[in-house]
N, C-alpha and C positions, 0 to 999 in steps of 0.2 A: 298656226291658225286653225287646223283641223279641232285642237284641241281648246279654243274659243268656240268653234260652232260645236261642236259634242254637250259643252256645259249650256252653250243657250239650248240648242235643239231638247236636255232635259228639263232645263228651265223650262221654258213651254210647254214642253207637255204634261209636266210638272202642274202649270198654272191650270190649263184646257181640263185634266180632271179633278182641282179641286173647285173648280166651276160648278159642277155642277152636285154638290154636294153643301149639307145646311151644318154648319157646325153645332156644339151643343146646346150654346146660347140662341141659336135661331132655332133649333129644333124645340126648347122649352117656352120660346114667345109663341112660334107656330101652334102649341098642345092647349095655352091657352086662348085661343080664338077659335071661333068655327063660320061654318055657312062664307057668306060673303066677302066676310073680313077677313079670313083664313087666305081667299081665294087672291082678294087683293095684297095680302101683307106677301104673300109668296112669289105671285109675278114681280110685286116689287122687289124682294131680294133677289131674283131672278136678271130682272132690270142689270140691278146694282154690280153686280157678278159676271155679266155679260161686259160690262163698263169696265170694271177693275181690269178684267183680262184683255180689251182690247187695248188701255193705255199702258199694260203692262207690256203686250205684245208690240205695238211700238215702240217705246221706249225701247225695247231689247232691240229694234230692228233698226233704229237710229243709231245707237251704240256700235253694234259692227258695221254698218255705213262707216263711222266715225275709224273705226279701227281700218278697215278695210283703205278708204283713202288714205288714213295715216301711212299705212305702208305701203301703198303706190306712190303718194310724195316723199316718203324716205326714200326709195327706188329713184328718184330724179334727178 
């Protein structure tokens, strides 16, 4: 079990700092905008990347829920 929470535990934090970074393709749409739109195309990815990582971070935290009871009911 240790060795389920190790690979989520990097999972995650895996996920938390690719959050906060623009990939190549976002960094080249970002270069072509400036002033206002810059400012909104960013918060939006920003947005979008806060989103991805919280249903990622659920999703993971369902998943060993799901393991977790599985072997408290195999135990019964």
């Amino acid at each position: 079990m240790s060795t389920v929470n190790n690979a989520a535990t990097s999972a995650l934090n895996k996920a938390l700092s690719n959050s906060n970074t623009y990939s190549t393709e976002e960094n080249n749409l970002l270069s072509k905008l400036s002033g206002p739109d810059r400012d909104r195309m960013e918060a939006q990815l920003a947005l979008q990347k806060q989103q991805e990582t919280v249903a990622f971070i659920s999703n993971m935290m369902k998943k060993l829920n799901e393991i977790a009871m599985s072997v408290i009911n195999n135990l019964k």
